[in-house]
C-alpha positions in Angstrom: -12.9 228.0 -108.0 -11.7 231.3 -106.1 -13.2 234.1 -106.6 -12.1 237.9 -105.4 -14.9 240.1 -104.8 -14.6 244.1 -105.5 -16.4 246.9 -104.9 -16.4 249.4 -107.9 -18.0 251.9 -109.0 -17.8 254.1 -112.4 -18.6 258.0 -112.8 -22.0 258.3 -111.4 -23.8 260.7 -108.3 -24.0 259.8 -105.0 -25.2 262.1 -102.4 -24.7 261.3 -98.6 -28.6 260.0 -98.6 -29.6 259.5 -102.2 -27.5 257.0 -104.8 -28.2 258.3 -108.3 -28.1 256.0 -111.4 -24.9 256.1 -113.6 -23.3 254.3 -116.4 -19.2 255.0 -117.3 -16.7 252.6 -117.4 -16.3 248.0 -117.4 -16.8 246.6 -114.1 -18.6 249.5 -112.4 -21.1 248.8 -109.8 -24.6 249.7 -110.3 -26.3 252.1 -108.1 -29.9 253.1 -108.7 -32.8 255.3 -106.6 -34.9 258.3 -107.1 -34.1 261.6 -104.6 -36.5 262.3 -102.2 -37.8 266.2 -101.5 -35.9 267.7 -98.5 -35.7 270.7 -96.4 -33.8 273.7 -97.1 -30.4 273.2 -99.0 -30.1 270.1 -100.7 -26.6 267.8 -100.3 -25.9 267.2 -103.4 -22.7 264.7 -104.9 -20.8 264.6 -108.5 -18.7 262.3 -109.8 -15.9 262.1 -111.8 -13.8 258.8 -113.6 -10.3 259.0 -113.1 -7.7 257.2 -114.8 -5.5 254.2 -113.5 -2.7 256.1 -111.2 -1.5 256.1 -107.6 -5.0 256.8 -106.4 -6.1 253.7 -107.6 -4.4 251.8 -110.0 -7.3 250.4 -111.7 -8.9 253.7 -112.4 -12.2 254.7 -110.6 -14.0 258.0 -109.6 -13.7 260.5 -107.7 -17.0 261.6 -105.6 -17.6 265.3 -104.7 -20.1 265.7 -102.1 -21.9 269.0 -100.4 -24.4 271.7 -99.4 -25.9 273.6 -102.5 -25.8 276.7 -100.1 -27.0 279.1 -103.1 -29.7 276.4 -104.3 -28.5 276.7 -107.8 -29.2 272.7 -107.6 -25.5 272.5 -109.1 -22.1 271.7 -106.8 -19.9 274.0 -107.0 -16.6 273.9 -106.3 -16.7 276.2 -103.1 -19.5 274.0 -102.0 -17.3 271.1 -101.9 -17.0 269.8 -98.3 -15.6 266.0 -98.5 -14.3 264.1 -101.7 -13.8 260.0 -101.7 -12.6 257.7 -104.3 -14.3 254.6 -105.2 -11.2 252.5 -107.0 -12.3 249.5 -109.5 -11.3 246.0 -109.2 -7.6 244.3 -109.9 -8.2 241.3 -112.4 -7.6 238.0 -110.6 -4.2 236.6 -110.2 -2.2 233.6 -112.3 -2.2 230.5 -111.0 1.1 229.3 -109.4 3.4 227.0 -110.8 3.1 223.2 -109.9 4.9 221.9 -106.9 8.4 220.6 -107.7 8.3 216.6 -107.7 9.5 214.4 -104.8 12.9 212.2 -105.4 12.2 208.6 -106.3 12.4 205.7 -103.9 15.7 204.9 -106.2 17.3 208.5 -105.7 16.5 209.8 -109.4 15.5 213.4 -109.4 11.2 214.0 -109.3 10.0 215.8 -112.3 8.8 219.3 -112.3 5.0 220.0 -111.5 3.1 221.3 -114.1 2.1 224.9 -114.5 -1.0 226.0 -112.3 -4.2 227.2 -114.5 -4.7 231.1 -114.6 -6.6 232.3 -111.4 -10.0 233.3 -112.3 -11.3 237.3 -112.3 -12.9 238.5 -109.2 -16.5 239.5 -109.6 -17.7 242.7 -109.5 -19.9 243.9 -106.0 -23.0 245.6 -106.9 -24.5 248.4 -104.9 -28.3 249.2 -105.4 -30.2 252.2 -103.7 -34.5 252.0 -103.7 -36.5 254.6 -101.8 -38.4 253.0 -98.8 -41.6 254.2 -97.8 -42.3 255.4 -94.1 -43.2 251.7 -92.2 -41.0 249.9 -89.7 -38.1 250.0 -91.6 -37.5 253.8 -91.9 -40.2 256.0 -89.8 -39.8 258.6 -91.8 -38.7 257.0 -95.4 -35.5 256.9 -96.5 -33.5 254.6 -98.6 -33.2 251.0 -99.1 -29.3 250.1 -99.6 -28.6 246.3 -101.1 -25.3 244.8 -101.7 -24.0 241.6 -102.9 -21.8 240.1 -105.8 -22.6 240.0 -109.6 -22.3 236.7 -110.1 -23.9 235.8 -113.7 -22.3 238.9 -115.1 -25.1 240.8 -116.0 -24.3 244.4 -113.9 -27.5 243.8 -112.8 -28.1 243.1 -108.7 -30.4 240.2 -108.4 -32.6 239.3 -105.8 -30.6 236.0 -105.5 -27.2 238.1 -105.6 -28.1 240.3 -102.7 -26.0 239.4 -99.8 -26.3 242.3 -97.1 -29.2 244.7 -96.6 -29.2 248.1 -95.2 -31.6 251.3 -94.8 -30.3 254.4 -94.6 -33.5 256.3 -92.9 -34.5 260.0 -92.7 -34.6 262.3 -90.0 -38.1 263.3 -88.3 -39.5 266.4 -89.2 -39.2 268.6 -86.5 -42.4 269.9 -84.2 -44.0 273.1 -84.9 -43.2 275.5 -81.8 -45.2 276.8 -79.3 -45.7 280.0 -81.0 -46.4 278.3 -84.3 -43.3 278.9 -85.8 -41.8 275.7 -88.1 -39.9 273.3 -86.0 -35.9 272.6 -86.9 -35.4 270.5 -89.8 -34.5 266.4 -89.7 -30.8 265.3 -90.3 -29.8 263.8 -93.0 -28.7 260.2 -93.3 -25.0 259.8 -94.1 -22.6 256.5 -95.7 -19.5 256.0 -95.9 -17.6 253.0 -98.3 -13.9 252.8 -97.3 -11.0 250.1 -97.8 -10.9 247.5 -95.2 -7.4 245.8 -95.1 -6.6 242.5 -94.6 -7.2 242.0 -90.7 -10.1 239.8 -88.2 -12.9 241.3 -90.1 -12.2 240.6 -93.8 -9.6 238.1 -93.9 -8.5 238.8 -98.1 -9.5 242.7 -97.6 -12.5 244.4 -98.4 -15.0 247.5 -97.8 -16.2 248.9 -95.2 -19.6 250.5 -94.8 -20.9 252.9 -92.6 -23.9 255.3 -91.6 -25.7 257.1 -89.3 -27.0 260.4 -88.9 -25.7 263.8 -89.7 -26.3 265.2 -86.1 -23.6 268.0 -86.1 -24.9 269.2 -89.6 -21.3 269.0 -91.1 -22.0 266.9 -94.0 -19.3 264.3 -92.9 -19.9 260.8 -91.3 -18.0 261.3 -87.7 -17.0 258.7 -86.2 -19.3 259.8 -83.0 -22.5 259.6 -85.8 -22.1 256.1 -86.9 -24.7 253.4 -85.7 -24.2 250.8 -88.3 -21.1 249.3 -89.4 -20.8 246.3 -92.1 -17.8 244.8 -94.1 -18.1 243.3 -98.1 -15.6 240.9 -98.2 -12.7 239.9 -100.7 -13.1 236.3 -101.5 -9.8 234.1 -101.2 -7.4 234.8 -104.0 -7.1 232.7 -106.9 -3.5 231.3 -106.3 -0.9 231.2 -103.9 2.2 233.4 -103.9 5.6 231.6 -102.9 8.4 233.0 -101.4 12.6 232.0 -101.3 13.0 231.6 -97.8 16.8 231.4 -97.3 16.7 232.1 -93.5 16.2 229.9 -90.7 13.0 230.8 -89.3 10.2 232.4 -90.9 6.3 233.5 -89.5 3.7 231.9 -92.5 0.7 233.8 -93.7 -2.2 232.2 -95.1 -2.6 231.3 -98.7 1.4 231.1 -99.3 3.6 228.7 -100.2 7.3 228.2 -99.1 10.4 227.6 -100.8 12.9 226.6 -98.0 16.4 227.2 -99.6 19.0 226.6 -96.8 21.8 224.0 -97.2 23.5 224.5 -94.0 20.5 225.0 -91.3 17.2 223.4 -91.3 14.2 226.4 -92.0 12.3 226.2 -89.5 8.4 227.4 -90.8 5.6 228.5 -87.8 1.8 227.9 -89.4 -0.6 231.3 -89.5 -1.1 232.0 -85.7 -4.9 233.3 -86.9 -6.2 231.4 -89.9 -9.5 231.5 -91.4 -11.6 228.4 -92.1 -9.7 227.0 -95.7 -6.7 228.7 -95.7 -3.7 227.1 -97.6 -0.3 227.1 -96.4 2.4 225.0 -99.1 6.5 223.9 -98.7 8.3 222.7 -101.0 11.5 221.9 -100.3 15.3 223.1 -102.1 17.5 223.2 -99.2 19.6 220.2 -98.2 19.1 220.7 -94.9 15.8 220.3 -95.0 12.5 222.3 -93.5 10.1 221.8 -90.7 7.0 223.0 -89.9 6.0 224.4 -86.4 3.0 224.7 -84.6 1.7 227.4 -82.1 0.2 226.7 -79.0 -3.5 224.8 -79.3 -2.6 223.9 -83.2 -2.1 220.4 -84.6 -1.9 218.9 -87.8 -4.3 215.5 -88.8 -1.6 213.7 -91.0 -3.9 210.5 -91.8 -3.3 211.4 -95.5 0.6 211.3 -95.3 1.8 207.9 -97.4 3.6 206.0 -94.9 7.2 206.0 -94.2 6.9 207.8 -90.8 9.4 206.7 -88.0 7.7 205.3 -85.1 8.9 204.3 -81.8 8.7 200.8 -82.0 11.6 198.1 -82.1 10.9 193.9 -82.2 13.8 191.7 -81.7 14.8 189.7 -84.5 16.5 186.7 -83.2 13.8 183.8 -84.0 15.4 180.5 -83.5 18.7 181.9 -82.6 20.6 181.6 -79.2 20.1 184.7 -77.3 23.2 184.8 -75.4 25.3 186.4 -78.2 28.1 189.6 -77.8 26.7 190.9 -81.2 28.7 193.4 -83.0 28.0 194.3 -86.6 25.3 194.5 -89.1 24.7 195.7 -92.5 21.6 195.8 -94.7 20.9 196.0 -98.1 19.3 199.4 -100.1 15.7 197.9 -99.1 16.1 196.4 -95.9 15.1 192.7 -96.5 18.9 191.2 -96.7 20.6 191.4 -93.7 23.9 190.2 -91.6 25.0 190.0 -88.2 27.8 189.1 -86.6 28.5 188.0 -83.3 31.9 187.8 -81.0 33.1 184.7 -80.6 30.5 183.1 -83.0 29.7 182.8 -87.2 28.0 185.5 -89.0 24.3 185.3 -89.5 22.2 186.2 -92.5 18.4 186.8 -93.2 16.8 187.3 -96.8 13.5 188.5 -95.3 14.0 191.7 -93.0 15.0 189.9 -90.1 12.2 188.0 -89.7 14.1 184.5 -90.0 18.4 184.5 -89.3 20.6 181.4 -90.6 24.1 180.7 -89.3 26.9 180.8 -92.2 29.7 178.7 -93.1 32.2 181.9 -91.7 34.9 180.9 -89.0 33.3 181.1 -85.5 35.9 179.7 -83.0 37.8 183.0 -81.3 36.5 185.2 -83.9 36.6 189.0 -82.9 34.4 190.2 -85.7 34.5 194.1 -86.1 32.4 195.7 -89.1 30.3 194.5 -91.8 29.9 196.0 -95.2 27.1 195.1 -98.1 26.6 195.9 -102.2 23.4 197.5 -102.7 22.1 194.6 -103.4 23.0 192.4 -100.8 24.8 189.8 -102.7 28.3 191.0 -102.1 29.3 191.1 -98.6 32.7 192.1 -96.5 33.5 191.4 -93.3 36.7 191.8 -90.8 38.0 190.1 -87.9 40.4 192.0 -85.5 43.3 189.6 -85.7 42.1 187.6 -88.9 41.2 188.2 -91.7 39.1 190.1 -94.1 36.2 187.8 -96.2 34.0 187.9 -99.0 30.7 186.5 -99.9 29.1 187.2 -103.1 25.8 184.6 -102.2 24.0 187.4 -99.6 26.3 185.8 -96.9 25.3 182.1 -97.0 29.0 181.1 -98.0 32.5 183.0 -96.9 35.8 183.0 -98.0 39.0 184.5 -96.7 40.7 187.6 -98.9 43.7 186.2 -99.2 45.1 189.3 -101.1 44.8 191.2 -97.3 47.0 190.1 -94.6 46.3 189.2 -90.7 46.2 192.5 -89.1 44.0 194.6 -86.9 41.3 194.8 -88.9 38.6 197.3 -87.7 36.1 199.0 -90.1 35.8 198.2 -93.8 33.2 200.4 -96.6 32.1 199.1 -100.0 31.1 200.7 -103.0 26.7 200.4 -103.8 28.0 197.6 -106.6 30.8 195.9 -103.9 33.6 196.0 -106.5 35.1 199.2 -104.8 36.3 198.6 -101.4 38.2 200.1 -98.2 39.6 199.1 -95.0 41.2 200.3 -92.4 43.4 198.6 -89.4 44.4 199.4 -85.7 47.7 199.4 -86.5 47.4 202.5 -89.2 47.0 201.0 -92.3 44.5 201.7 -95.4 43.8 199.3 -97.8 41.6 199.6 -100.7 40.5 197.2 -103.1 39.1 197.7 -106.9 37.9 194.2 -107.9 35.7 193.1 -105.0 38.0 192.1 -102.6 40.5 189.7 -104.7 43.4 192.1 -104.1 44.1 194.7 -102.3 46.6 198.0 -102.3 48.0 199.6 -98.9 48.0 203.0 -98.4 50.7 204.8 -95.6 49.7 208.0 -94.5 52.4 210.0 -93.2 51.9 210.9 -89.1 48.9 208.5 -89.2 47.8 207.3 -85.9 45.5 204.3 -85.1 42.5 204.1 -87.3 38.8 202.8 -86.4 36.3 203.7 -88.6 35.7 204.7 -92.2 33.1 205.3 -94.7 32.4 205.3 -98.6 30.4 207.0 -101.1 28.3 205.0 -103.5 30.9 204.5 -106.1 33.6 204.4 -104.3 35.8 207.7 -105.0 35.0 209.7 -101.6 36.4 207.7 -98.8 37.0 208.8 -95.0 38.7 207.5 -92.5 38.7 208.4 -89.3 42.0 208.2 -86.3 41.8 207.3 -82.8 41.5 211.0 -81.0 43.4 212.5 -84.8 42.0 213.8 -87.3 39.4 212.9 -90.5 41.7 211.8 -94.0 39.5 212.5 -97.2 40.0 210.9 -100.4 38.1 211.7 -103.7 40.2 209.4 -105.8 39.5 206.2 -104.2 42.5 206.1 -102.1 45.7 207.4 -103.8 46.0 211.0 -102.5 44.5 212.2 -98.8 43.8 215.2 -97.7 42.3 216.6 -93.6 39.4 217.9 -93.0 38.7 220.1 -89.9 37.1 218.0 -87.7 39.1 218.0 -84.6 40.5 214.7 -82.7 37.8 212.8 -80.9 37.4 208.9 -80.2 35.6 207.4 -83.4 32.2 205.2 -82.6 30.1 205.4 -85.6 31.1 207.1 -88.9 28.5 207.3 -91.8 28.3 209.4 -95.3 25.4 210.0 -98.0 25.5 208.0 -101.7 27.3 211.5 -102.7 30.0 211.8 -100.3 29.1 214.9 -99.1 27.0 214.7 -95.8 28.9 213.0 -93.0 28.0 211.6 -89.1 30.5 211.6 -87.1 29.8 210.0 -83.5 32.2 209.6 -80.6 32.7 207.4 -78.5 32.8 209.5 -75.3 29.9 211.6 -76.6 29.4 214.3 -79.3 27.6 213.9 -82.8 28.9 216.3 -85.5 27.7 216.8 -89.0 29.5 218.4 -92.3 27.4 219.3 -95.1 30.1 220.4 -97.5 32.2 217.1 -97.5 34.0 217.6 -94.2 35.1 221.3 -95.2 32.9 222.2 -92.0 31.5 220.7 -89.0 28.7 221.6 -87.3 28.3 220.0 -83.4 24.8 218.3 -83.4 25.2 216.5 -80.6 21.7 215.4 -78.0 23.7 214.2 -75.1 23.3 210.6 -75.1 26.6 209.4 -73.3 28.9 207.4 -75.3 28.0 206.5 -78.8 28.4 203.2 -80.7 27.8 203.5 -84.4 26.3 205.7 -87.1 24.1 205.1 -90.0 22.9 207.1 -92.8 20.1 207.4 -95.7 21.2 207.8 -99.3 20.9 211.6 -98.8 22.1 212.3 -95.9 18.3 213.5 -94.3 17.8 210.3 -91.8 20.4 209.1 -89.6 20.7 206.6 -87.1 23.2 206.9 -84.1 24.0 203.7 -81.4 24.7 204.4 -77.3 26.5 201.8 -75.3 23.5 203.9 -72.6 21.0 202.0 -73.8 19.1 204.1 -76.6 19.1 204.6 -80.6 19.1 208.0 -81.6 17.4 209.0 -84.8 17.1 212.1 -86.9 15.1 213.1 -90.1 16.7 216.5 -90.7 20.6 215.6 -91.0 21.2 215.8 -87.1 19.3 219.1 -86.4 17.1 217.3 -84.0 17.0 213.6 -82.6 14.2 211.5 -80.5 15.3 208.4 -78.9 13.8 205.5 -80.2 14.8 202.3 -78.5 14.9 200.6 -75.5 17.9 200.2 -72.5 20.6 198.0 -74.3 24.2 198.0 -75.1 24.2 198.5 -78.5 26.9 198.1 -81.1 25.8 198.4 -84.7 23.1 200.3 -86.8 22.5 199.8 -90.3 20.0 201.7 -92.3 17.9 200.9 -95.7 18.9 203.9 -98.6 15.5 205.8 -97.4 15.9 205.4 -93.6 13.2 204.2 -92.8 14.2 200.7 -92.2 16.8 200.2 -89.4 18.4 197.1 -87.9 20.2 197.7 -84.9 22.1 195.1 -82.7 23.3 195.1 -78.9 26.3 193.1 -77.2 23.8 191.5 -74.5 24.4 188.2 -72.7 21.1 188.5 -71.1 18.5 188.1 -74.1 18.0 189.6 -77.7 19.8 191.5 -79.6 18.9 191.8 -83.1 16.3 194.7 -83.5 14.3 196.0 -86.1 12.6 199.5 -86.5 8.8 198.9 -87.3 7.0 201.5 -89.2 3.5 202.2 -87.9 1.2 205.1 -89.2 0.9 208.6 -87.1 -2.4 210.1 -88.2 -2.0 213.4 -85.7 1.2 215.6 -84.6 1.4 216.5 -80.8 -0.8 219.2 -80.2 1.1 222.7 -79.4 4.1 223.7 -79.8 6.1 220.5 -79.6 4.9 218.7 -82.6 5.4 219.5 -86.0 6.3 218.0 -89.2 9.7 217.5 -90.4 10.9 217.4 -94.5 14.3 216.6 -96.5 15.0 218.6 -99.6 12.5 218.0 -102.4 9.9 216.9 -99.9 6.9 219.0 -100.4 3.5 219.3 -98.2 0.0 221.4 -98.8 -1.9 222.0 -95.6 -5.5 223.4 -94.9 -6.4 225.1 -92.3 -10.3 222.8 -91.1 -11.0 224.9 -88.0 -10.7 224.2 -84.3 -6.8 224.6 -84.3 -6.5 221.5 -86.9 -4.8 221.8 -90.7 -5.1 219.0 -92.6 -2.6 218.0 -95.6 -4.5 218.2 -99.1 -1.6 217.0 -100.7 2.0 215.9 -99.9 5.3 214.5 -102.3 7.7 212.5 -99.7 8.8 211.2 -96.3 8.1 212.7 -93.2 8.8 212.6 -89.8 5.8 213.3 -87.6 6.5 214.9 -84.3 
């Protein structure tokens, strides 16, 4: 439980060396001693409660301190010299709401969190004032000043409760002359309570204490008088406070969450630079282009906690039993990864029902074939595949049988998309044609655009309405009505290599083949250049969401991203690859590589990260609804108390 501790006080007297009893208002401190005799004029304090205002907006009092210079033992008004306030407590904060849900593994929408409990009331401090005789505490007497926190609520300060000890000592009485005359009198001790913001020495706020000797006589503690200086301490607060970031960037403080709200650039979030032993620092994600959270230099975060699903750097060829030597250039996968297909130039199309782990050759043609893409149901039960200068076929067994789609002609058949239930389907040939078909591939209806050059690639949404297509060094076509009217978007002309979309339609990868990645996030109305410099590009794939993509080199790496193209880390090793296919999550990848000279089927194998790089250069990247609770354990290291997603560890 948090708690928030105060310092209050209600109406009561408090000299600058005695503190006088006093009752008054709820949650006022309790300050108790006896006056000592003095010297000459006595300082004397009165207090008075004020109301909540400006001043303090919990109410309070206001404390009159100064000389009785006519010894009428009352304060008067010309007599005043200094006036504090002494401001009560604020109640403890409401809990924050619940962090919003994850999406589930099959795309559905998480449910809200529930609402956080109400924060708990700070306690009150209490202050208590004893006399303390003359000994080795205080030469001459003086006071003994205890603080500490009321924490069973019964304005009492118990012995157990006292957490700071102080003694507020008076002066020596001054030697009798030489002549016999009386010597000069002792000064009197002073203190001093003020507000101490947040800062290095009360990390939630606090007081401030001070005192010392009044050795100018002016009845005010100067700064050149004070010889001991302690803080009382704010305890964390009861809740965190969450702010819409909209922005890019933003500097966190501790003890606050993070809404990162930003559809079109990734928010970039930089943890406290300063934090103090248990601070909290929470995300939750809104944006669609995701959030990610930066380090400072010496900083790291232990992710041991993170459920897997982290991208690691490791690829293991998947060709067991298979001849090596093949031209591979295709492959698709299903939503989860385990049913696969490849096919190879010149060769039959392969299939494997367990992640890659074991291939089987097909019954598909295998003499002169020049296969060009590959295309699967959700599922992995209906399959599509074309042949430049064939034909396109069909297999509705998870690609151990093929047949030809007789209701598509021979042409230059060069990338086909299907539909997440492989009824709705799309492809597109060399020559400038677009066919699309409704009913799984039995027949087929072309589509002319007018001025259409030489297409190469295209790309579906998950039921089929959204399709793009994509011309050799033209322009990207857009369909939302599966095919019968086309519109441009404003990509400009490049050569297609890999083109990709989310389930929605709306987040597209573009890769060219002479260099250059660009991504829209508002269903090609825009296109943002995300390109990492790789040399020419192959293929493109693409989660379900659009977060995690995948993009081919013919240079000899496999690019990924887990922030929709903001930032890439190469992940594979020096091949010429050709294909990428990705699980809906994208976290599973299959890549192959046109490579006479050994494997080239490739998996991605996820392997746990328990630690991001040290400094600035790690970090830990999140998609929309991905949310993550960090704690700050000391020694430059947070921890994650609790987390709702994917990540990618940096």
């Amino acid at each position: 439980m948090n708690r928030k501790y105060w310092l209050t006080f209600g109406a009561c007297v408090l000299s600058a060396w005695v503190l006088a009893a006093c009752g008054g208002g709820g949650n006022s401190s309790l300050v108790t001693a006896a006056p000592p005799a003095v010297n000459k004029h006595l300082l004397l304090s009165k207090a008075a409660d004020i109301v909540a205002g400006t001043t303090c907006p919990n109410g309070g009092a206001r404390i009159d301190s100064g000389i009785d210079a006519n010894g009428n033992g009352v304060l008067d008004p010309s007599e005043i010299t200094a006036t504090q306030y002494v401001c009560n407590g604020s109640n403890g904060a409401n809990g924050s709401n619940g962090v919003t849900g994850a999406m589930g593994a099959t795309g559905a929408n998480g449910t809200n969190g529930a609402n956080g409990t109400n924060g708990t009331n700070g306690l009150n401090a209490l202050v208590s004032a004893s006399p303390e005789p003359a000994g080795a505490n205080c030469a001459n007497g003086g006071y003994k000043v205890q603080v500490g926190a009321d924490a069973n609520g019964n304005s009492v300060l118990d012995a157990s409760e006292v957490s700071s000890t102080q003694y507020v000592c008076n002066g020596a009485t001054g030697a009798n002359g030489a002549s016999g005359a009386n010597g000069a009198d002792g000064y009197n001790s002073l203190m001093a309570i003020v507000a101490e913001p947040k800062g290095s020495n009360c990390a939630y706020g606090g007081s401030k204490i001070t005192n010392g000797l009044d050795t100018n006589r002016n009845s005010a503690l100067d700064s050149s008088e004070v010889t001991t200086t302690t803080y009382l301490c704010n305890g964390p607060p009861a809740g965190l406070a969450w702010l819409d970031v909209t922005g890019a960037s933003i500097q966190a403080l501790s003890n606050t969450g993070y809404m990162p709200h930003n559809d079109y650039n990734q928010v970039s979030i930089t943890l406290p630079s300063n934090p103090v032993l248990g601070d909290v620092v929470a995300i939750n994600g809104l944006g669609r282009a995701g959030w990610r959270i930066a380090q400072n230099a010496g900083q790291s975060i232990y992710t041991g906690h993170l459920p897997g699903g982290v991208f690691s750097n490791v690829w293991t060829p998947r060709t067991n039993g298979l001849a090596n030597a093949m031209p591979w250039s295709s492959v698709a996968s299903s939503y989860d990864g385990s049913k696969l297909v490849a096919a190879a130039n010149g060769n039959t199309i392969y299939y494997s029902a367990d992640g890659g782990y074991s291939w089987s050759a097909s019954n598909a043609p295998a003499v002169n074939m020049q296969w060009t893409s590959l295309a699967s149901s959700v599922d992995g039960i209906k399959l599509v595949a074309t042949a430049y200068g064939g034909r396109i076929y069909r297999s509705v067994d998870s690609g151990v049988s093929w047949n030809a789609a007789l209701g598509a002609p021979i042409d230059s058949w060069y990338a086909i998309a299907s539909s997440a239930d492989g009824n709705k389907l799309v492809a597109v040939t060399y020559s400038g044609s677009i066919y699309t078909s409704i009913d799984a591939g039995a027949t087929w209806i072309q589509h002319n655009l007018a001025n259409s050059g030489q297409f190469q690639r295209v790309a579906s949404s998950s039921d089929g309405n959204t399709i793009y297509v994509q011309e050799y060094l033209g322009p990207t076509h857009k369909s939302t009505d599966g095919g019968l009217n086309w519109a441009t978007t404003a990509l400009p002309g490049i050569v297609p290599a890999g083109l990709a979309t989310s389930a929605d339609g709306i987040r597209i990868v573009m890769a060219g083949g002479s260099g250059g990645v660009y991504i829209s996030y508002d269903g090609g109305a825009t296109w943002s250049d995300r390109s990492f410099g790789g040399g020419s590009n192959t293929s493109a794939a693409s989660s379900s969401d659009g977060s995690r993509l995948a993009v081919t080199t013919s240079s000899g790496q496999i690019y990924v991203s887990n922030d929709s193209g903001v930032s890439w880390a190469a992940k594979a090793t020096s091949l010429f690859w050709t294909g990428v296919a990705s699980s809906a999550d994208g976290l599973k990848l299959v890549a192959v590589a046109n490579n006479p000279n050994g494997t080239g089927i490739y998996t991605s194998n996820i392997s746990p990260v328990y630690s991001t790089t040290p400094g600035t250069s790690g970090g830990i990247t999140g998609v929309q609804f991905d949310a993550i609770e960090l704690q700050y354990n000391g020694s430059g290291m947070f921890t994650v108390l609790d987390s709702a997603g994917t990540f990618l560890v940096q």
